[in-house]
MDAnalysis code that builds the backbone (N, CA, C; Angstrom):
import MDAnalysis as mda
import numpy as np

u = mda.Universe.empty(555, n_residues=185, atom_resindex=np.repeat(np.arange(185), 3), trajectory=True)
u.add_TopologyAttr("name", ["N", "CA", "C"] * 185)
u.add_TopologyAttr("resid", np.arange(1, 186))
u.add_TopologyAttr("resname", ["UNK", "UNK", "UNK", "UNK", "UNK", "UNK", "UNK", "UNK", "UNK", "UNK", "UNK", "UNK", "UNK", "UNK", "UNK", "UNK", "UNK", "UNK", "UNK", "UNK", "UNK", "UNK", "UNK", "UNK", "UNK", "UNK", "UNK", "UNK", "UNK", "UNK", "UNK", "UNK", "UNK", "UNK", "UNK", "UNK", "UNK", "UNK", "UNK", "UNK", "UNK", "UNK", "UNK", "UNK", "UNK", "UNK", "UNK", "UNK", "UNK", "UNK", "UNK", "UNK", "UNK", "UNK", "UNK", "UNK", "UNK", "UNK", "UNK", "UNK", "UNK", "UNK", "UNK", "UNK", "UNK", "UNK", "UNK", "UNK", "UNK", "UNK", "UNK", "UNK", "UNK", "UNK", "UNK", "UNK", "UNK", "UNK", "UNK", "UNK", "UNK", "UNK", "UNK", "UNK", "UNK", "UNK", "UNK", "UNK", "UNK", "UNK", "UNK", "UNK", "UNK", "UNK", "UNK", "UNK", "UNK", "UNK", "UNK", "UNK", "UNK", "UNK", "UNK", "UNK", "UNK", "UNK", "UNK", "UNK", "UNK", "UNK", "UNK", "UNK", "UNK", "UNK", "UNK", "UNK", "UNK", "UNK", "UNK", "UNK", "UNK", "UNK", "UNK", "UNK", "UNK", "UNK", "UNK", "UNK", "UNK", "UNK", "UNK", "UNK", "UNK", "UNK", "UNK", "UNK", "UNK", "UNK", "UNK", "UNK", "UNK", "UNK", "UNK", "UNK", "UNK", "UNK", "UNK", "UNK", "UNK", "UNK", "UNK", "UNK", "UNK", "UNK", "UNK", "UNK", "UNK", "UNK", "UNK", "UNK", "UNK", "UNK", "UNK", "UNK", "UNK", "UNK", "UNK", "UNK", "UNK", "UNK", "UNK", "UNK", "UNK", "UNK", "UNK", "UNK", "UNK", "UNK", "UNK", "UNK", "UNK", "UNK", "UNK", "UNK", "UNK"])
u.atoms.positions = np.array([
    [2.389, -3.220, -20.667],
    [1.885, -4.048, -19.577],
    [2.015, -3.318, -18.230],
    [3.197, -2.685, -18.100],
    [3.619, -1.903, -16.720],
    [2.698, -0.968, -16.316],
    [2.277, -0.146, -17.891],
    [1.597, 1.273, -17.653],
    [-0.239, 0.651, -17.269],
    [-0.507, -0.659, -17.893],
    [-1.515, -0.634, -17.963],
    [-1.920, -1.105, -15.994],
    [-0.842, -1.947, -15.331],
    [-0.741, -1.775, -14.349],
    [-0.880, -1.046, -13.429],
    [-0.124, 0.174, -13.647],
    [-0.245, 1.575, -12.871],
    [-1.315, 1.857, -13.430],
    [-1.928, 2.074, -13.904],
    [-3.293, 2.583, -14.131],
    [-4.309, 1.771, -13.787],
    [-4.273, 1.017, -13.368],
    [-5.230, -0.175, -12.770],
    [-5.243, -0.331, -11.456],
    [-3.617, 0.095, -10.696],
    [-3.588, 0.344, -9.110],
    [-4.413, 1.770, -9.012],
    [-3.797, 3.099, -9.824],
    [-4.204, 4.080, -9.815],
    [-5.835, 4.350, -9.766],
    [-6.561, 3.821, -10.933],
    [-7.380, 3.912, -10.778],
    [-8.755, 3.074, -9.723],
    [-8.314, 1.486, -9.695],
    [-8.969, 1.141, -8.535],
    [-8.423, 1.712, -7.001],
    [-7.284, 2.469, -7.064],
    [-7.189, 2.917, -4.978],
    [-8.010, 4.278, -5.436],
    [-8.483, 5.168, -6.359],
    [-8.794, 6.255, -6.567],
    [-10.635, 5.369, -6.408],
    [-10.815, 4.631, -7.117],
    [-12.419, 4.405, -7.012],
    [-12.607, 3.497, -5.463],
    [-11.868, 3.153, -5.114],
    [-12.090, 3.015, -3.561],
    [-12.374, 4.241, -2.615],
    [-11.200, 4.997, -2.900],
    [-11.134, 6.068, -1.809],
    [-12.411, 7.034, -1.978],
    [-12.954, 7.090, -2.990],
    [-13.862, 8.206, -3.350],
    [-15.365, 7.149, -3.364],
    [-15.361, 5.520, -3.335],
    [-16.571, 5.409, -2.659],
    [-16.643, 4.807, -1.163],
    [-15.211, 5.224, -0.426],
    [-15.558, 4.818, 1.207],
    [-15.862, 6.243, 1.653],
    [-15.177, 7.526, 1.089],
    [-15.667, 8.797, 1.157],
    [-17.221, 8.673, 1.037],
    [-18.441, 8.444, -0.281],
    [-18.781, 9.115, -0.140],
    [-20.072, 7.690, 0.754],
    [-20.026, 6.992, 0.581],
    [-20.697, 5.823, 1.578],
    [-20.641, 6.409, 3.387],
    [-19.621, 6.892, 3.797],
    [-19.425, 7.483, 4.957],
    [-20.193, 8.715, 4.908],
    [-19.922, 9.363, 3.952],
    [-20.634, 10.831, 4.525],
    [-22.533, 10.458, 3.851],
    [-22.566, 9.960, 3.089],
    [-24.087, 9.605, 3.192],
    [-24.411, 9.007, 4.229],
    [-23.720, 7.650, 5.447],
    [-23.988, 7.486, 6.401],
    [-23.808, 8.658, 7.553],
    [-23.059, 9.345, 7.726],
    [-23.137, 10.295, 8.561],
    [-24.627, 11.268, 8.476],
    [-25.259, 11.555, 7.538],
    [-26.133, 12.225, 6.579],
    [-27.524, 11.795, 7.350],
    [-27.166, 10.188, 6.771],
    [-28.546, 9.867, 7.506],
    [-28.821, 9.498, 8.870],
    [-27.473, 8.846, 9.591],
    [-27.553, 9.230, 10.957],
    [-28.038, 10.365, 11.778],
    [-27.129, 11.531, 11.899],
    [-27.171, 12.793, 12.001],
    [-28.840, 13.657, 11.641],
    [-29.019, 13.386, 10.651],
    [-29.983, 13.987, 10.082],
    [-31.637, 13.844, 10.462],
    [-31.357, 12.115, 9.490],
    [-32.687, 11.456, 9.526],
    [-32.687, 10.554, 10.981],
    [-31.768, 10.204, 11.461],
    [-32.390, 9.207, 12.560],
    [-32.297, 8.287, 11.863],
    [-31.546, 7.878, 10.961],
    [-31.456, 6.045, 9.986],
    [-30.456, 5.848, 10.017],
    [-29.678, 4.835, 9.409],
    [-28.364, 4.146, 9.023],
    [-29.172, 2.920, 8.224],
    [-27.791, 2.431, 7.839],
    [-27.498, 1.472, 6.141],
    [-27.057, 0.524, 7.345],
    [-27.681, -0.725, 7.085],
    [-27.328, -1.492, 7.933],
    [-25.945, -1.940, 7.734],
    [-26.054, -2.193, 6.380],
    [-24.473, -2.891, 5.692],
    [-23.237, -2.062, 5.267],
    [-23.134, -0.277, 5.953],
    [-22.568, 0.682, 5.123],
    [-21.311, 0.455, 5.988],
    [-21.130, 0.176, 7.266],
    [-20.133, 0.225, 8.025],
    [-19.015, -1.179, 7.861],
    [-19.967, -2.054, 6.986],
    [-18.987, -3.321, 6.817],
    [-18.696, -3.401, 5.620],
    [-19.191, -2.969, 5.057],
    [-18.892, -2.810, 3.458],
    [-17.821, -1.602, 3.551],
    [-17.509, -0.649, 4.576],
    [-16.057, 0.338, 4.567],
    [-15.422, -0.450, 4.905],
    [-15.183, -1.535, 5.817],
    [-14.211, -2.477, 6.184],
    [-13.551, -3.159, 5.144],
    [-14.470, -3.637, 4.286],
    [-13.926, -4.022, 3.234],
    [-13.605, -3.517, 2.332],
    [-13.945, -2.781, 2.074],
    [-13.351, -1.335, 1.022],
    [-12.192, -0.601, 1.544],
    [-11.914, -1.101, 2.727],
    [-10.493, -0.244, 3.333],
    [-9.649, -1.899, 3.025],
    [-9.901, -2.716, 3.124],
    [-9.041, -3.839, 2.697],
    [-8.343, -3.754, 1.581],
    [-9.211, -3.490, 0.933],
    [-8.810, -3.601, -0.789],
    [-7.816, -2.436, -0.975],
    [-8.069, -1.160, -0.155],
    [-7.691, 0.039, -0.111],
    [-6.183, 0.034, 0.286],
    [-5.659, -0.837, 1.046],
    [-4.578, -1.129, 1.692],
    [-4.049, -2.085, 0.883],
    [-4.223, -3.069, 0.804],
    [-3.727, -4.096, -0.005],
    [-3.097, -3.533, -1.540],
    [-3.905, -3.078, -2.001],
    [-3.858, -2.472, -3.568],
    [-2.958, -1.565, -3.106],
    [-3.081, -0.442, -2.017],
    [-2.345, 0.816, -1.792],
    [-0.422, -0.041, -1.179],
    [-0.205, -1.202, -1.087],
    [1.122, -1.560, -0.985],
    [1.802, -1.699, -1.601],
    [0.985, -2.170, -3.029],
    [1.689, -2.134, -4.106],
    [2.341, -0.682, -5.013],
    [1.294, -0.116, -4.916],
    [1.612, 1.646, -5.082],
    [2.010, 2.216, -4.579],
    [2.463, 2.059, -3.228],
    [3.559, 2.771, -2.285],
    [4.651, 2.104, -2.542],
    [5.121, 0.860, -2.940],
    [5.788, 0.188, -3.412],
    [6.490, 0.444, -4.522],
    [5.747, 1.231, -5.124],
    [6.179, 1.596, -7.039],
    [6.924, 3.143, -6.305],
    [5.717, 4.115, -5.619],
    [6.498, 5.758, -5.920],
    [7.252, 5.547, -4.788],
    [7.682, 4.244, -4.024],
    [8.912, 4.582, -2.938],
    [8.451, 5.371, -1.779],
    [7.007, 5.246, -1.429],
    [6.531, 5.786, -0.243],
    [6.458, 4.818, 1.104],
    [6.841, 3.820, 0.771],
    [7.509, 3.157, 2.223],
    [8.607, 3.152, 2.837],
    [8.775, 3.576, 3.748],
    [9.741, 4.099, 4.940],
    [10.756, 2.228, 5.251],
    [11.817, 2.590, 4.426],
    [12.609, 1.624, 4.628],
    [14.149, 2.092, 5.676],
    [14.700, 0.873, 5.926],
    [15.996, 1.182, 6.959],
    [17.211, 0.576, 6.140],
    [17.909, 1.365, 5.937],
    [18.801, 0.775, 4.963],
    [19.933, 1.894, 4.744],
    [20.324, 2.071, 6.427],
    [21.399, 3.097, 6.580],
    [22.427, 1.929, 6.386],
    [22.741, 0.797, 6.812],
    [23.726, 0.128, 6.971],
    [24.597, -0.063, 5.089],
    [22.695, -0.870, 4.634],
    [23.616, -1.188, 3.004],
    [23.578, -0.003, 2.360],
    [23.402, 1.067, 2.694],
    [24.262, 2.690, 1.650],
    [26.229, 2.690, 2.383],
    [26.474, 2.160, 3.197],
    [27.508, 2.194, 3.140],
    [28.642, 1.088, 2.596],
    [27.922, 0.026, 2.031],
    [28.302, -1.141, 1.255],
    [28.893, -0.661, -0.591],
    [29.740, -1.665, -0.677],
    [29.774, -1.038, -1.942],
    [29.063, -1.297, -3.053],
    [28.562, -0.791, -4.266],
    [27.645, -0.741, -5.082],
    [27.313, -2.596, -5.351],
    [28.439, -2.900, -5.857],
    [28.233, -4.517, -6.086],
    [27.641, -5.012, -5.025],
    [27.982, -5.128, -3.718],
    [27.949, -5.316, -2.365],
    [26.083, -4.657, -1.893],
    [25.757, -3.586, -2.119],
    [24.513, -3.434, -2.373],
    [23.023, -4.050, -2.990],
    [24.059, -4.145, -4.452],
    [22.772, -4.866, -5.210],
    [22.704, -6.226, -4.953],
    [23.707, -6.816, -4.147],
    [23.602, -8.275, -3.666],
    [22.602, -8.225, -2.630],
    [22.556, -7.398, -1.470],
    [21.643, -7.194, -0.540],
    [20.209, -6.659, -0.936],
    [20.174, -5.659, -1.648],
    [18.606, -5.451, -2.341],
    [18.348, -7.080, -2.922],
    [19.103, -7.521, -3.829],
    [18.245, -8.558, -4.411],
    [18.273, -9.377, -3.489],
    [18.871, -10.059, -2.183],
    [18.331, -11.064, -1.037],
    [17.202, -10.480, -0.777],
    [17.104, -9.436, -0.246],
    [15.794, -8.135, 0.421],
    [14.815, -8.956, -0.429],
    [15.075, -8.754, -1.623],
    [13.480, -8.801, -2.896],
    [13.155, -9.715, -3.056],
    [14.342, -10.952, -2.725],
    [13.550, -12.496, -2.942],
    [13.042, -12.894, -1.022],
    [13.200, -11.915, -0.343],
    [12.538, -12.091, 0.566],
    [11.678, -11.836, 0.646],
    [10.988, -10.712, -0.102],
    [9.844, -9.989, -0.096],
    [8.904, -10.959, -1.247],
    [9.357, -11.895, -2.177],
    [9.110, -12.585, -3.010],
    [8.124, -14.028, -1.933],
    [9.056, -13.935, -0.907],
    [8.911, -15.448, -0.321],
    [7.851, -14.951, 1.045],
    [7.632, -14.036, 1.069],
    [6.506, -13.152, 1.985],
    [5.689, -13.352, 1.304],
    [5.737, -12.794, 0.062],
    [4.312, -12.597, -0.874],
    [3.907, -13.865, -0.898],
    [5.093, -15.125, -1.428],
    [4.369, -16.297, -1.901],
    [3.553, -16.963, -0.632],
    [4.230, -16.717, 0.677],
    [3.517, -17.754, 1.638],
    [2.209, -16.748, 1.661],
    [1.793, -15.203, 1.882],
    [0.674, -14.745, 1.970],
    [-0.488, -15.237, 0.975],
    [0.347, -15.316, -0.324],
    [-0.696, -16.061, -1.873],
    [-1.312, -17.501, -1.515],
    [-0.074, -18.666, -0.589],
    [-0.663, -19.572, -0.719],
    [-1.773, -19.550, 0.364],
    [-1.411, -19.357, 1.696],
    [-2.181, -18.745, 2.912],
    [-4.007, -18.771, 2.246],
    [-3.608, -17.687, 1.698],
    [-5.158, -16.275, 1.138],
    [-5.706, -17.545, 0.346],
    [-4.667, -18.501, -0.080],
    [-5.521, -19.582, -1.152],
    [-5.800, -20.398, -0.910],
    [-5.965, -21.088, 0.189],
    [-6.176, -21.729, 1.138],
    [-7.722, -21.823, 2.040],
    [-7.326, -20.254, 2.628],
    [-8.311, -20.195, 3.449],
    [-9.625, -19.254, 2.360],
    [-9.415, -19.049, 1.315],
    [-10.412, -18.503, 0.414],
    [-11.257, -19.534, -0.144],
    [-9.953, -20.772, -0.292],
    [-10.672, -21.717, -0.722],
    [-11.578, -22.597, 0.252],
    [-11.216, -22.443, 1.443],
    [-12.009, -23.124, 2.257],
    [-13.410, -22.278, 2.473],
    [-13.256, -20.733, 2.531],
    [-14.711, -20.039, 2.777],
    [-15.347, -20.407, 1.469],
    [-14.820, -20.458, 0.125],
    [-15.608, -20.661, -0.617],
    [-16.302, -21.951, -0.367],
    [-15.768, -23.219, 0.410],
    [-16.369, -24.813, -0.088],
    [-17.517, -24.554, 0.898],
    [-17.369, -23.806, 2.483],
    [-18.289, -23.636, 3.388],
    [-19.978, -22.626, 2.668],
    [-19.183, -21.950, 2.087],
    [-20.101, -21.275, 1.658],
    [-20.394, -19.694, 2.702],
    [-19.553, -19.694, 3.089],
    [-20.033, -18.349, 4.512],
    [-19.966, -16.930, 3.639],
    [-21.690, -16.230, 4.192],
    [-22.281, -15.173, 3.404],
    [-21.474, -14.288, 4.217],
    [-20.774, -12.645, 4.052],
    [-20.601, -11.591, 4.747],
    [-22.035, -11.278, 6.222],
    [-21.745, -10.517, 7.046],
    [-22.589, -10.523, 8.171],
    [-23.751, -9.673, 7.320],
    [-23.712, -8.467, 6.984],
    [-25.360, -7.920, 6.751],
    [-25.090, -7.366, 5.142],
    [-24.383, -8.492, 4.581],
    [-24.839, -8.371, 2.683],
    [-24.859, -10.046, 2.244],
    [-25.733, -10.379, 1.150],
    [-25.828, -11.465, 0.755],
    [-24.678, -11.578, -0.265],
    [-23.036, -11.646, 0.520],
    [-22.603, -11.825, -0.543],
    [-21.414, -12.855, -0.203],
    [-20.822, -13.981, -0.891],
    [-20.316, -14.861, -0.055],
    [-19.038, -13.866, 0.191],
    [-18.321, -14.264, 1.738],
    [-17.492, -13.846, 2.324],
    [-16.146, -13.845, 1.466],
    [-15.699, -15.005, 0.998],
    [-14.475, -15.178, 0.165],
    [-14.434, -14.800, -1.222],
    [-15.358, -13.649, -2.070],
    [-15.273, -12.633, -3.133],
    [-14.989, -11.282, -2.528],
    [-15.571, -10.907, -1.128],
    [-15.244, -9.583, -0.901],
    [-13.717, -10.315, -0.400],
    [-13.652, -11.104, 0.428],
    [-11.704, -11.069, 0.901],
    [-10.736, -11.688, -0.315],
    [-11.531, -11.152, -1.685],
    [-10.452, -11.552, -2.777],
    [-8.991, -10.654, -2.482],
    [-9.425, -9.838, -2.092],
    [-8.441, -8.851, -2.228],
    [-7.154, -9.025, -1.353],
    [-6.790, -10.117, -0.857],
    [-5.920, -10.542, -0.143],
    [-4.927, -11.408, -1.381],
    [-5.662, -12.405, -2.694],
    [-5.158, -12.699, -3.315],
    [-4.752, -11.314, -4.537],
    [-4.985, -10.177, -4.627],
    [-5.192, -9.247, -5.654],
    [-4.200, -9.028, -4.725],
    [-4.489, -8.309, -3.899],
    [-3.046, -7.368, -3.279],
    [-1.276, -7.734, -3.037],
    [-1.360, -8.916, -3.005],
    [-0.224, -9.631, -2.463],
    [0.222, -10.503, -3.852],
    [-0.633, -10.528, -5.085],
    [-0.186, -10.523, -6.114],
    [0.743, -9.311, -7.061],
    [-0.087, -8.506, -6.568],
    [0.195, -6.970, -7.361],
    [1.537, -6.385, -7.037],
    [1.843, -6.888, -5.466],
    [2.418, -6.531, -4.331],
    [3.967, -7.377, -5.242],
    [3.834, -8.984, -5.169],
    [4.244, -9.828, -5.748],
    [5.319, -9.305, -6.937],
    [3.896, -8.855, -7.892],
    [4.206, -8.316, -9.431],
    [5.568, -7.024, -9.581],
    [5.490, -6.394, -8.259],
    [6.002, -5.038, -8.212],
    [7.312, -5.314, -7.456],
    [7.336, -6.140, -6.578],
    [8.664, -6.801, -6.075],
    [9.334, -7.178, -7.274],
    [8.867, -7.802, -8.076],
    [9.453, -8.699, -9.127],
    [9.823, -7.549, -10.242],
    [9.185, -6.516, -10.861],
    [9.285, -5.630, -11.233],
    [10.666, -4.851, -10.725],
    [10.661, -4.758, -9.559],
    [12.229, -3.927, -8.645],
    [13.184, -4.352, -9.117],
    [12.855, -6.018, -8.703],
    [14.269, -6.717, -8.918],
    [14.846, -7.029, -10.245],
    [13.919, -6.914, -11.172],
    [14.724, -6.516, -12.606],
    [15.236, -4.996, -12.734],
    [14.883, -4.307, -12.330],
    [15.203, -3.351, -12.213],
    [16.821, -3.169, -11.733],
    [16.703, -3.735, -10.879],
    [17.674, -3.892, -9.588],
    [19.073, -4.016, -10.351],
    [18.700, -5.885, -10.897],
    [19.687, -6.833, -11.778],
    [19.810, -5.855, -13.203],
    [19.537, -5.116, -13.718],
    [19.974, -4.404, -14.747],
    [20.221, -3.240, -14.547],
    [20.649, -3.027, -13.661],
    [21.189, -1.817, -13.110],
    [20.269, 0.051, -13.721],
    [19.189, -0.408, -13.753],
    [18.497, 0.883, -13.342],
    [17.739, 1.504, -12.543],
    [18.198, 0.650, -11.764],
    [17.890, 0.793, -10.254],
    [18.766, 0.469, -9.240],
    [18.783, 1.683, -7.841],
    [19.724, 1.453, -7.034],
    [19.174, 0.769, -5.900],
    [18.914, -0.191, -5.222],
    [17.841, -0.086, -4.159],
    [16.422, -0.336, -4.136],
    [15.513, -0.526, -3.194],
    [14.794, -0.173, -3.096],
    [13.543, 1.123, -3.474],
    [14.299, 2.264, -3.452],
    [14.133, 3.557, -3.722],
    [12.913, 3.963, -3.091],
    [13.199, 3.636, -1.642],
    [12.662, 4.219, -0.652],
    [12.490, 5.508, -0.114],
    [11.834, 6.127, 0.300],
    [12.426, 6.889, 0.899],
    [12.862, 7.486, 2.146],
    [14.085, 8.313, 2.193],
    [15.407, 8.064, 3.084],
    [15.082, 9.064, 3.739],
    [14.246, 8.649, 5.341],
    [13.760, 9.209, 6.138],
    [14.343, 10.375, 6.738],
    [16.104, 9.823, 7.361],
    [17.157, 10.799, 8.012],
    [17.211, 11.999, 7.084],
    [17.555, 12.211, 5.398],
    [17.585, 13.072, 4.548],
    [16.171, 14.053, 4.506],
    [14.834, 12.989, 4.541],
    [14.003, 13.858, 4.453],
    [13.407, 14.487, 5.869],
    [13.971, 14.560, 7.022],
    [14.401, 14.935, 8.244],
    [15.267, 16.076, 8.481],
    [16.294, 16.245, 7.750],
    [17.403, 17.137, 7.796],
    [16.840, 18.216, 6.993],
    [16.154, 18.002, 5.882],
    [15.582, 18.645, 4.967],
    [14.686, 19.722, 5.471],
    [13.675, 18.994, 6.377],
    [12.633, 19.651, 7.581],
    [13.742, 20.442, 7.980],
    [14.290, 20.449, 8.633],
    [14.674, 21.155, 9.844],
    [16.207, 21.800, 9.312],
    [16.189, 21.948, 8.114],
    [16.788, 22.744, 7.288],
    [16.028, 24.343, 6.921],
    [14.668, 23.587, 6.503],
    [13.656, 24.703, 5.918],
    [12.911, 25.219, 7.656],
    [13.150, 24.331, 8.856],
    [12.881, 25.113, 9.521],
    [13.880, 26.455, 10.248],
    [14.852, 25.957, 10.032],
    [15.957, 27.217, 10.477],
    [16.589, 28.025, 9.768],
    [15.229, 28.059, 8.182],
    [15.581, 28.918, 7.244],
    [14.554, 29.798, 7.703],
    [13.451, 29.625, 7.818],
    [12.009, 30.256, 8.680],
    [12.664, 31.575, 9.868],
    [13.303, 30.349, 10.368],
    [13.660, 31.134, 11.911],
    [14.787, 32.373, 11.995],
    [15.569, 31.809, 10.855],
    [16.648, 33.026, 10.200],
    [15.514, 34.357, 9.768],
    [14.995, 33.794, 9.141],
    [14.299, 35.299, 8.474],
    [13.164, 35.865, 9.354],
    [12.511, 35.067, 10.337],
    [11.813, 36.124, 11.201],
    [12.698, 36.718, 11.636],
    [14.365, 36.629, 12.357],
    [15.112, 37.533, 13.241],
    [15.572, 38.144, 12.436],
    [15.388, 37.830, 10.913],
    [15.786, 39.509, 9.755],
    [14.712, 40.779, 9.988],
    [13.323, 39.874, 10.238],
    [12.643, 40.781, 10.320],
    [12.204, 41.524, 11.367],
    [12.799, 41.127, 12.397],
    [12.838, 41.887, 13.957],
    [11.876, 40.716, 14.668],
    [10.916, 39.865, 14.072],
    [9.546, 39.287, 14.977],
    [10.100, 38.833, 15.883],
])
């Protein structure tokens, strides 16, 4: 179920990114070129960057590419830790849920109105599904942590730890700077 997940974030942020790529550079193409444009190409990236973000929180979420602060609970003790990650996760639980009911709400209301997108015939509340997709997925992967968390194969969040990957920089930069003055530069 997990894998088929990751491969479902993976592959829909990969078929996003590669058709707001190439929708843009065919609009650039025919701007530039021909003197035309797509009437609907610039709102249809808007929404394709929605989905792009939304979907992409959940997957930054999984490889730990969000920049968390959590100098204080590394100095807590381990028990003392996983008490604070799991408050953290049922907070992030109770984020997601008010965004789910929110998105379900007001989706449901564009749907009863009926309101079309500005220059595609398509109703407004199927392209802003992705508010209920993302913040589900988002949801799914919180919930995912925190078992993680509670069975101890996981420490944290597993963020990553900005100050370390900072020191790291500027480790490899005054390894640089050592060896140009080996080399006389």
């Amino acid at each position: 179920m997990i894998r088929l997940l990751h491969r479902f974030e993976e592959a829909g942020i990969g078929l996003l990114l590669v058709t707001m790529t190439l929708l843009v550079f065919f609009e650039v193409i025919l701007r530039f070129f021909f003197n035309e444009g797509l009437l609907w190409a610039q709102e249809l990236t808007l929404y394709l960057s929605a989905w792009l973000v939304l979907m992409g929180a959940s997957w930054g979420l999984r490889e730990g590419a969000h920049i968390g602060v959590d100098a204080a609970v590394k100095h807590l003790p381990p028990s003392s830790q996983k008490v604070v990650t799991l408050l953290a996760l049922a907070l992030c639980l109770v984020y997601c849920g008010l965004f789910l009911y929110g998105s379900w709400v007001y989706l449901s209301k564009m749907k009863m109105i009926g309101i079309e997108m500005e220059d595609m015939p398509i109703e407004k509340w199927k392209a802003m599904s992705c508010l209920i997709l993302g913040f589900g997925l988002l949801a799914l992967r919180v919930c995912t942590i925190a078992y993680e968390v509670w069975t101890g194969n996981r420490q944290g969040f597993g963020l990553i730890d900005e100050a370390q990957e900072s020191m790291h920089l500027a480790e490899e930069l005054a390894n640089e700077m050592d060896d140009k003055k080996e080399r006389g530069q």
